[in-house]
Structure formats: C-alpha cells, structure tokens
Biopython code that builds the backbone (N, CA, C, O; Angstrom):
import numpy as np
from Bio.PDB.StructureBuilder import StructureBuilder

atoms = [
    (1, "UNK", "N", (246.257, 168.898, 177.903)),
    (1, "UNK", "CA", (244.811, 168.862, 177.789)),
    (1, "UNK", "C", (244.229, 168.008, 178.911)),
    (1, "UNK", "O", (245.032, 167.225, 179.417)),
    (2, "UNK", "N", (242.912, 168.007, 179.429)),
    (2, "UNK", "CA", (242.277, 168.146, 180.432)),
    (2, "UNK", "C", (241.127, 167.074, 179.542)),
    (2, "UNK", "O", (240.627, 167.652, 178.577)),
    (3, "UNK", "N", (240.671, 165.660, 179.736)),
    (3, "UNK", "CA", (240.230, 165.021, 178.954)),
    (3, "UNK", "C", (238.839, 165.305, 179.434)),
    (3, "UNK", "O", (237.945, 165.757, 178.718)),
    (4, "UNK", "N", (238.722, 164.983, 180.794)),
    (4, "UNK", "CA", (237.926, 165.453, 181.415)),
    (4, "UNK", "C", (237.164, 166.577, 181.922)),
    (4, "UNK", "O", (236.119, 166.516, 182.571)),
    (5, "UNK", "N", (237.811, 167.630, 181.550)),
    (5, "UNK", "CA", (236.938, 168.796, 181.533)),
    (5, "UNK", "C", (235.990, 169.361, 179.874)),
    (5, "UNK", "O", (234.902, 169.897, 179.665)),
    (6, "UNK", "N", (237.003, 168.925, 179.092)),
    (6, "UNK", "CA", (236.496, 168.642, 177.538)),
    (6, "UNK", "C", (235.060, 167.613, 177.634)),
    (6, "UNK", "O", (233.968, 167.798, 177.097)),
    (7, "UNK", "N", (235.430, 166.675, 178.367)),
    (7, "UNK", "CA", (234.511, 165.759, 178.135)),
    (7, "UNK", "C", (232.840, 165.991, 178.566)),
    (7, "UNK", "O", (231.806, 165.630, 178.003)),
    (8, "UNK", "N", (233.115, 166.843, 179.962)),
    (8, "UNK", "CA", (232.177, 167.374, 180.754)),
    (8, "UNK", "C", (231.712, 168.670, 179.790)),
    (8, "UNK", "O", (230.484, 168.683, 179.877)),
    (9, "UNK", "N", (232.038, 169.504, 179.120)),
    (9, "UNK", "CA", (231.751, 170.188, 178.194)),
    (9, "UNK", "C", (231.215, 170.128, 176.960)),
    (9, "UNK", "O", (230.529, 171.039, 176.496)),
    (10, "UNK", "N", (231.521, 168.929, 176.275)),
    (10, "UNK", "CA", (230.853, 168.317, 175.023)),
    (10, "UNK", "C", (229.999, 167.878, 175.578)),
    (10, "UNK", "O", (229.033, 168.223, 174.898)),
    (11, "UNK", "N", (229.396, 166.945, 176.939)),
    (11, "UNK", "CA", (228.063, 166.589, 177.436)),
    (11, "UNK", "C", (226.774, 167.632, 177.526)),
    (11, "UNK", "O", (225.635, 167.619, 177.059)),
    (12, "UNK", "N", (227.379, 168.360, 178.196)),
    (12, "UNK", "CA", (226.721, 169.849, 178.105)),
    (12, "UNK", "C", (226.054, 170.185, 177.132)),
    (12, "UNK", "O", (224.846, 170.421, 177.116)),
    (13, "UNK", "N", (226.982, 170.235, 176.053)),
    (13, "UNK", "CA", (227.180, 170.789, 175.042)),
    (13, "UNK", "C", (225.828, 170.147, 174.213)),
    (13, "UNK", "O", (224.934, 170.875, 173.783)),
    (14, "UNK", "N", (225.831, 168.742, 174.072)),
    (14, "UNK", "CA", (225.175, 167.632, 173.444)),
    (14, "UNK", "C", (224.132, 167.940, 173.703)),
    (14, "UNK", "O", (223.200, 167.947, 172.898)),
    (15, "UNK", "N", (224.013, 168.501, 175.761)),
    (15, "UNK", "CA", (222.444, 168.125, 176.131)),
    (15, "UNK", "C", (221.528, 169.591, 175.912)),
    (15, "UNK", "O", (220.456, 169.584, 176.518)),
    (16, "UNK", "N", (221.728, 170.408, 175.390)),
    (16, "UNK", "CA", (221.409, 171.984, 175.641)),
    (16, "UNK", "C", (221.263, 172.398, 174.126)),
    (16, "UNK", "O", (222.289, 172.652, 173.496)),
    (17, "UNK", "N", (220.434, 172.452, 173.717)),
    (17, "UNK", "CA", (220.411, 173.238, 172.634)),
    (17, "UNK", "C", (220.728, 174.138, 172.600)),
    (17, "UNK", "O", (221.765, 174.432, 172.004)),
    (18, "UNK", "N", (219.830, 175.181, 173.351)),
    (18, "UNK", "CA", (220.629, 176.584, 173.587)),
    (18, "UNK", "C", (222.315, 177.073, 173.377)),
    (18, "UNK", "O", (222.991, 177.967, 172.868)),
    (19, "UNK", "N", (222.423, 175.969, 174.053)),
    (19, "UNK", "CA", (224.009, 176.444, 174.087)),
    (19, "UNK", "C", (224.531, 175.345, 172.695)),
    (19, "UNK", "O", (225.746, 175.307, 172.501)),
    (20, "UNK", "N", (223.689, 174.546, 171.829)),
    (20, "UNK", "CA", (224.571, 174.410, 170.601)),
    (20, "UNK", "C", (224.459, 175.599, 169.698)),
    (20, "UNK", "O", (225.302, 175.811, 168.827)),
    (21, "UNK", "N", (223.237, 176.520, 169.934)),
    (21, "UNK", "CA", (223.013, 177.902, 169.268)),
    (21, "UNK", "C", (224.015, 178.761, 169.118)),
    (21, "UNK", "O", (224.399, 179.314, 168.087)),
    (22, "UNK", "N", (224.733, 178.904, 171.064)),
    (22, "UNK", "CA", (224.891, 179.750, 170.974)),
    (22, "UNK", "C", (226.816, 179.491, 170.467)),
    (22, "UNK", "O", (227.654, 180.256, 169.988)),
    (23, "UNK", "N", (226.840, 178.360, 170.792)),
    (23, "UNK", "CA", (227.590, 177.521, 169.711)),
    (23, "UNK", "C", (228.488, 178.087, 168.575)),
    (23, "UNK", "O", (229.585, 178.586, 168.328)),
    (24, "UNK", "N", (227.511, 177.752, 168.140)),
    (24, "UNK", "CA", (227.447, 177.938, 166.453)),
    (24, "UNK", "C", (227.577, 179.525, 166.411)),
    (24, "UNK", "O", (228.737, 179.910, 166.265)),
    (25, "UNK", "N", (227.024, 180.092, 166.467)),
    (25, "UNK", "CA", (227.087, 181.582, 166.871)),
    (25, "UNK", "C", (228.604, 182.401, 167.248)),
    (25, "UNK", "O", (229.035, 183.551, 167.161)),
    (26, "UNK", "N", (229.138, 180.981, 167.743)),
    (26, "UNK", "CA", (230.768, 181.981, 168.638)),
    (26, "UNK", "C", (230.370, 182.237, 169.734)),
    (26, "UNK", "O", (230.870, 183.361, 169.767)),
    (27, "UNK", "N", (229.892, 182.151, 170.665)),
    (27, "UNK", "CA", (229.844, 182.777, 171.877)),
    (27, "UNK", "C", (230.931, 182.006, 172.830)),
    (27, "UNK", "O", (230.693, 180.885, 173.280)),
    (28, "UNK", "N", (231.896, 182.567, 173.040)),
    (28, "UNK", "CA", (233.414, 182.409, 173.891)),
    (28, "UNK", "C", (233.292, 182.095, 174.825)),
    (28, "UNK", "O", (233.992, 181.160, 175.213)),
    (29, "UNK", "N", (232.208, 182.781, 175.820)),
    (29, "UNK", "CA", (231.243, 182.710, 176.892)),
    (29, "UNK", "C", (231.258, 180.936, 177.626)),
    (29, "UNK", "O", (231.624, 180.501, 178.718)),
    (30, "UNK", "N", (230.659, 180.279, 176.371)),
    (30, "UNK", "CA", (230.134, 179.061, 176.653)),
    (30, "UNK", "C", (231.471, 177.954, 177.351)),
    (30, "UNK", "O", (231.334, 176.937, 178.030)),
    (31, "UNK", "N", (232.265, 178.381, 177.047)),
    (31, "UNK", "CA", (233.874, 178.173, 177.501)),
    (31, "UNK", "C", (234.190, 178.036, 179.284)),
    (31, "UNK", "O", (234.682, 177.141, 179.970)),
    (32, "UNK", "N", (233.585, 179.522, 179.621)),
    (32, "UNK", "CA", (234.000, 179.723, 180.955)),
    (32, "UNK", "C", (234.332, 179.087, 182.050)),
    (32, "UNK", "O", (235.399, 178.961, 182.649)),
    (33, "UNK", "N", (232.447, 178.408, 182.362)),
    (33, "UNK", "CA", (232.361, 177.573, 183.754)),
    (33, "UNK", "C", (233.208, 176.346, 183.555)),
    (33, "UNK", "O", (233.005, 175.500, 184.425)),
    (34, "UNK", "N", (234.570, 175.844, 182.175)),
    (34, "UNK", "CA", (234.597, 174.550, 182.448)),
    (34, "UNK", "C", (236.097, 174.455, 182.764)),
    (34, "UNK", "O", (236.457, 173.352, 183.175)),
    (35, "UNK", "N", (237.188, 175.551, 182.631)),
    (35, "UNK", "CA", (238.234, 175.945, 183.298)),
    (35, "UNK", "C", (239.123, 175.547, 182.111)),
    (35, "UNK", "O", (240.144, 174.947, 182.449)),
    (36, "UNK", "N", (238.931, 175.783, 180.578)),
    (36, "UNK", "CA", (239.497, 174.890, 179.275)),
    (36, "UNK", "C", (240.429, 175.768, 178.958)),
    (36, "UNK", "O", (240.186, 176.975, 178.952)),
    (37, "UNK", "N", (241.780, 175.197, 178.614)),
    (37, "UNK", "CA", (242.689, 175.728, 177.740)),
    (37, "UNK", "C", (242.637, 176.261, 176.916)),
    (37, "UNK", "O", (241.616, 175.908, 176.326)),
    (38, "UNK", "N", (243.373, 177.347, 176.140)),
    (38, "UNK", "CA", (243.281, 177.947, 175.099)),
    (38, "UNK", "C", (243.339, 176.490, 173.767)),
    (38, "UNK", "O", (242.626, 176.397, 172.768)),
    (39, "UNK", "N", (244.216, 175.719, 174.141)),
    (39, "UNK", "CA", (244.401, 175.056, 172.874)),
    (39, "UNK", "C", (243.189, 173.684, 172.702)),
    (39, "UNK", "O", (243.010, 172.996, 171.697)),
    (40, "UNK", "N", (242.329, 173.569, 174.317)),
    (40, "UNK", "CA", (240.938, 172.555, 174.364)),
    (40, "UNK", "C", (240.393, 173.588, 173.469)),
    (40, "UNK", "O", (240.455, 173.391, 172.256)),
    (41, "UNK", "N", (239.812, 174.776, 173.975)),
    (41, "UNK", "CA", (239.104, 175.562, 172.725)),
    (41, "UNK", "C", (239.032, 175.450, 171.598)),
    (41, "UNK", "O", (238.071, 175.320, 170.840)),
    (42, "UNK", "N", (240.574, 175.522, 171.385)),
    (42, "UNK", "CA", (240.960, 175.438, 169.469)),
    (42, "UNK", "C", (239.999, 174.388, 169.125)),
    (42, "UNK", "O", (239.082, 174.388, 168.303)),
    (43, "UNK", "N", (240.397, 173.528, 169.906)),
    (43, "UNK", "CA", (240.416, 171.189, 169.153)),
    (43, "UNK", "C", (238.906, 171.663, 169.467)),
    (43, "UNK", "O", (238.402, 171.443, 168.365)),
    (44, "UNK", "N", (237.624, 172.289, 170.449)),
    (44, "UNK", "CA", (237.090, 172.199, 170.366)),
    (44, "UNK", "C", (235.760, 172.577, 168.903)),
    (44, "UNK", "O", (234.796, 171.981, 168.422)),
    (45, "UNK", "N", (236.508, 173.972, 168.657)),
    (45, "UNK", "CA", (235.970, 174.759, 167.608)),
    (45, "UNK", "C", (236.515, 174.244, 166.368)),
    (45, "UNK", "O", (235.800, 174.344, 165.371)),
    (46, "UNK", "N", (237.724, 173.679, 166.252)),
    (46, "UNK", "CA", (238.087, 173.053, 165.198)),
    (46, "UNK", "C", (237.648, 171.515, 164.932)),
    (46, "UNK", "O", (238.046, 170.858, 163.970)),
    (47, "UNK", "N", (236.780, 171.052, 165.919)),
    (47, "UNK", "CA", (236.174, 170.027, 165.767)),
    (47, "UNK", "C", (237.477, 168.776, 164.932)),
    (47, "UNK", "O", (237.525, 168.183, 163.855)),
    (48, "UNK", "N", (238.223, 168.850, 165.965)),
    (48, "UNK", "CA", (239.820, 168.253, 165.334)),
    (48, "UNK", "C", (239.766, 166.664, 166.647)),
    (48, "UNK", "O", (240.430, 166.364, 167.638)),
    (49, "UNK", "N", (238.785, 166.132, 166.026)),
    (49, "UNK", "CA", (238.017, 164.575, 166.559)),
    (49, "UNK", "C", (239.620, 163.886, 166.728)),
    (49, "UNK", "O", (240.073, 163.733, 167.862)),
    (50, "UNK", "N", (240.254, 163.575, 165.770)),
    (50, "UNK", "CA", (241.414, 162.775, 166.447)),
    (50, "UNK", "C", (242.441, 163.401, 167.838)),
    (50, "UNK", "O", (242.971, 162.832, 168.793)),
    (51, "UNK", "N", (242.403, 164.456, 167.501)),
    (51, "UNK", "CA", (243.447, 165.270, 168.875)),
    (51, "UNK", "C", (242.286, 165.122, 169.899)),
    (51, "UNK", "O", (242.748, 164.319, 170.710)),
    (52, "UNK", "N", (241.354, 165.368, 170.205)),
    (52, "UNK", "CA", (240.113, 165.552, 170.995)),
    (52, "UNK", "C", (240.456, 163.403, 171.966)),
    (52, "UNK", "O", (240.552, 162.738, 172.998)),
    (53, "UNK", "N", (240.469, 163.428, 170.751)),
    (53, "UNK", "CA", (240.067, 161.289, 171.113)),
    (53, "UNK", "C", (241.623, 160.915, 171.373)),
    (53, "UNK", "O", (241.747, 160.618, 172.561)),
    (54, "UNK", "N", (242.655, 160.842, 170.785)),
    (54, "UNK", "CA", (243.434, 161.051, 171.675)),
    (54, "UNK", "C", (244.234, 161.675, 173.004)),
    (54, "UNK", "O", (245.326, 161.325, 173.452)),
    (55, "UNK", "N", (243.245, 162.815, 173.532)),
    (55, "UNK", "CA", (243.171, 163.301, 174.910)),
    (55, "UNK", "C", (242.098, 162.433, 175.617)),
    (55, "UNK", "O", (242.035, 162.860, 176.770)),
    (56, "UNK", "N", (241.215, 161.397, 175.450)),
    (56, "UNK", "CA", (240.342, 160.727, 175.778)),
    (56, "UNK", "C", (238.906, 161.394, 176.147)),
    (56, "UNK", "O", (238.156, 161.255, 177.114)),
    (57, "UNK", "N", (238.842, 162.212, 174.915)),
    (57, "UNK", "CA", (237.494, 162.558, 174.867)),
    (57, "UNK", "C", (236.695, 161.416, 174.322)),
    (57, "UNK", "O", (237.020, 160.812, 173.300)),
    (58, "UNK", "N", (235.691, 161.157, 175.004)),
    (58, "UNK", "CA", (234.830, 159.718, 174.414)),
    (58, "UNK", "C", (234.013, 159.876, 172.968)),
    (58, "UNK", "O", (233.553, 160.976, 172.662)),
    (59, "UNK", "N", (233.879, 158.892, 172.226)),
    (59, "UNK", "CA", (233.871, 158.989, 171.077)),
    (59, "UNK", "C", (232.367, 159.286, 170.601)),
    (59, "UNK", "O", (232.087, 159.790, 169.513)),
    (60, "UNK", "N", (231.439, 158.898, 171.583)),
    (60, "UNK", "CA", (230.092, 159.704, 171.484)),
    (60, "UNK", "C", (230.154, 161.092, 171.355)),
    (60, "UNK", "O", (230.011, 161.816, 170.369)),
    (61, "UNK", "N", (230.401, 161.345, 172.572)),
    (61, "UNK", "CA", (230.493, 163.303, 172.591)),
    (61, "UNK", "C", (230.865, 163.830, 171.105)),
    (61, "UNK", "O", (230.178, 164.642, 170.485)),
    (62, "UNK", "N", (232.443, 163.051, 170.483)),
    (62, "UNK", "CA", (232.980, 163.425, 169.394)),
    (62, "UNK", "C", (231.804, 163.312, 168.356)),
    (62, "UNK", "O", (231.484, 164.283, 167.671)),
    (63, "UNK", "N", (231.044, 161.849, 168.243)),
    (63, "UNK", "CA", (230.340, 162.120, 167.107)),
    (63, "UNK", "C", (228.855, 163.453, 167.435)),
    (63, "UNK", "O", (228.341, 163.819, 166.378)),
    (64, "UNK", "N", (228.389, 163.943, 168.408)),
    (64, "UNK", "CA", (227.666, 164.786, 168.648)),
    (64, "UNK", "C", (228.599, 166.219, 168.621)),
    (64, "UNK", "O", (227.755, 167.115, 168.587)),
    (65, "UNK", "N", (229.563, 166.660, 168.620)),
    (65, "UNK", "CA", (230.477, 167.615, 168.396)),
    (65, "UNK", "C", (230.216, 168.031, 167.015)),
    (65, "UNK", "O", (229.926, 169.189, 166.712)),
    (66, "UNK", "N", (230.390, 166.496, 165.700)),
    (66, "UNK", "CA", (231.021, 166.521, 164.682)),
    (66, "UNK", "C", (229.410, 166.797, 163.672)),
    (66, "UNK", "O", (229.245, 167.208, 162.523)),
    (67, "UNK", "N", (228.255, 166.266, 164.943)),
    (67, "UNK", "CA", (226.929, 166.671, 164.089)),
    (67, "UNK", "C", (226.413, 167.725, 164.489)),
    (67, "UNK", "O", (225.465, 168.102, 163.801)),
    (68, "UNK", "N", (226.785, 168.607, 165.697)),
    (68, "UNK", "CA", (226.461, 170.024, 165.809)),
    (68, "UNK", "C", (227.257, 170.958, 164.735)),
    (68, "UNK", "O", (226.505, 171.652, 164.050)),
    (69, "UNK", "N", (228.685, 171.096, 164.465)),
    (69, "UNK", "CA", (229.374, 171.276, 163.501)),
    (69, "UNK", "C", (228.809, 171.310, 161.627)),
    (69, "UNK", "O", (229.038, 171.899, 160.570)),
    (70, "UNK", "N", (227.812, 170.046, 162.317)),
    (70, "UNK", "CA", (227.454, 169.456, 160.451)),
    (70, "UNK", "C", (228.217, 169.121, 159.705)),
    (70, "UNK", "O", (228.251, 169.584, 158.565)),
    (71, "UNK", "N", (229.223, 168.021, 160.240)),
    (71, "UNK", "CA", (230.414, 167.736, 159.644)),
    (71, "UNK", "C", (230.398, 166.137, 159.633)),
    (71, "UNK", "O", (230.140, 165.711, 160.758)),
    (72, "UNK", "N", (230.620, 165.022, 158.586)),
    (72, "UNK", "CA", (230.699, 163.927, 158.993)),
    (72, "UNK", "C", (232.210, 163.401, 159.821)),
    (72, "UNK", "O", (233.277, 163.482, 159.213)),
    (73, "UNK", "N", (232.162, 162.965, 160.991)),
    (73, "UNK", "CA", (232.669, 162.258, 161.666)),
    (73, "UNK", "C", (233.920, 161.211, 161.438)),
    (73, "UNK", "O", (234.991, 161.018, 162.014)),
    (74, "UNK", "N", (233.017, 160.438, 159.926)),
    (74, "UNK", "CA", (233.957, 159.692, 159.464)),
    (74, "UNK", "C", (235.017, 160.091, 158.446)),
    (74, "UNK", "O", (236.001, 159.378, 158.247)),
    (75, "UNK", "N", (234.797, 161.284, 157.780)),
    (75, "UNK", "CA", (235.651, 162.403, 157.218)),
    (75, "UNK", "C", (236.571, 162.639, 158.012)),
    (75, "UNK", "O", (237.758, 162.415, 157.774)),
    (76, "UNK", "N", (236.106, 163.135, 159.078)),
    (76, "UNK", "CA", (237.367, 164.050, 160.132)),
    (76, "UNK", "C", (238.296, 163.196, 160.610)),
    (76, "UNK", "O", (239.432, 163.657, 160.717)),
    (77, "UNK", "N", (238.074, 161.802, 161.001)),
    (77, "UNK", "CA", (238.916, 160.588, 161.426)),
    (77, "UNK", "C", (239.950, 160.393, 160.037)),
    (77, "UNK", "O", (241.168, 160.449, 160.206)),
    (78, "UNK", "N", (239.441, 160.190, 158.831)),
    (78, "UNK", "CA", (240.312, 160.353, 157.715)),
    (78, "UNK", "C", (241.458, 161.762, 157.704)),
    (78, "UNK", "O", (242.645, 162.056, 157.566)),
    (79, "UNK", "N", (240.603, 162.120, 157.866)),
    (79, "UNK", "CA", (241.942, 163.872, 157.586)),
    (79, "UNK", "C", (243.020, 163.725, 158.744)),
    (79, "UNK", "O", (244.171, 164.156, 158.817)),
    (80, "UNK", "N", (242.266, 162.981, 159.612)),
    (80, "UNK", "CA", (243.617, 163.314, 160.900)),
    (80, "UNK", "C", (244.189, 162.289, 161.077)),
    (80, "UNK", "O", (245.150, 162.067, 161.813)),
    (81, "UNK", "N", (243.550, 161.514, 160.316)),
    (81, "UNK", "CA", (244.893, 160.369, 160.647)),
    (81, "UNK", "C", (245.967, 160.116, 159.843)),
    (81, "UNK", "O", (246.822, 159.301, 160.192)),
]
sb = StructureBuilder()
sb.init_structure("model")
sb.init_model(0)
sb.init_chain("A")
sb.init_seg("    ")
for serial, (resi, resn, name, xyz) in enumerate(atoms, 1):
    if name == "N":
        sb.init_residue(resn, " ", resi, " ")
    sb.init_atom(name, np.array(xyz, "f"), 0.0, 1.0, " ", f" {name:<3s}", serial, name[0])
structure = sb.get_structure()
C-alpha cells in the first residue's frame, strides 16, 4: 500500500462533495487519477480505519472517511483492533 496516494485521495475526497456523492453512489471512476491498488480500494470502501492508519493514512482523513461512510470512527478502531 501506497500511504500516500490513499492519503492524497481521502483529501480530495474530504474536500469535494461531489465526489463524496458520487462516493457513496459506487462510482469506481473516482479511483482513477490516484494510481490505487486493488486492495487501497478495498480498505478504502471498506472504510477498514485500522489497516488504512497502519499504512499511514493520517487520522483526520480517517475520521472524514468514517463520517462520509456514516460510521462512528471510534467503533471501527474497536473492531479492528
């Protein structure tokens, strides 16, 4: 994993509504311009915050990931650890 291209992608991600729409929606698309692994994808869509933060995705992005999702944050840190 690529911490940094994840990371540059959840920023994005954070700053664009549009694209939390299209998000939420599935659009595969939104993937493209950032050069992400099949398995960044997964951790991304699976909103799987500990694998994500142990690749050194920063822990802001994670909690804006985990509230586009509509998922609490501090839940997901429990399940994965």
């Amino acid at each position: 994993m690529n911490g940094y291209r994840i990371n540059k992608f959840l920023f994005h991600l954070s700053q664009r509504e549009e694209h939390q729409l299209l998000f939420l929606q599935g659009d595969a698309n939104l993937f493209d311009d950032y050069d992400l692994e099949p398995e960044e994808r997964e951790a991304i869509l699976q909103c799987s915050v500990t694998r994500l933060h142990q690749e050194g995705v920063h822990p802001l992005l994670l909690m804006h990931l985990s509230l586009i999702h509509r998922m609490d944050i501090r839940e997901l840190y429990r399940q994965g650890i």
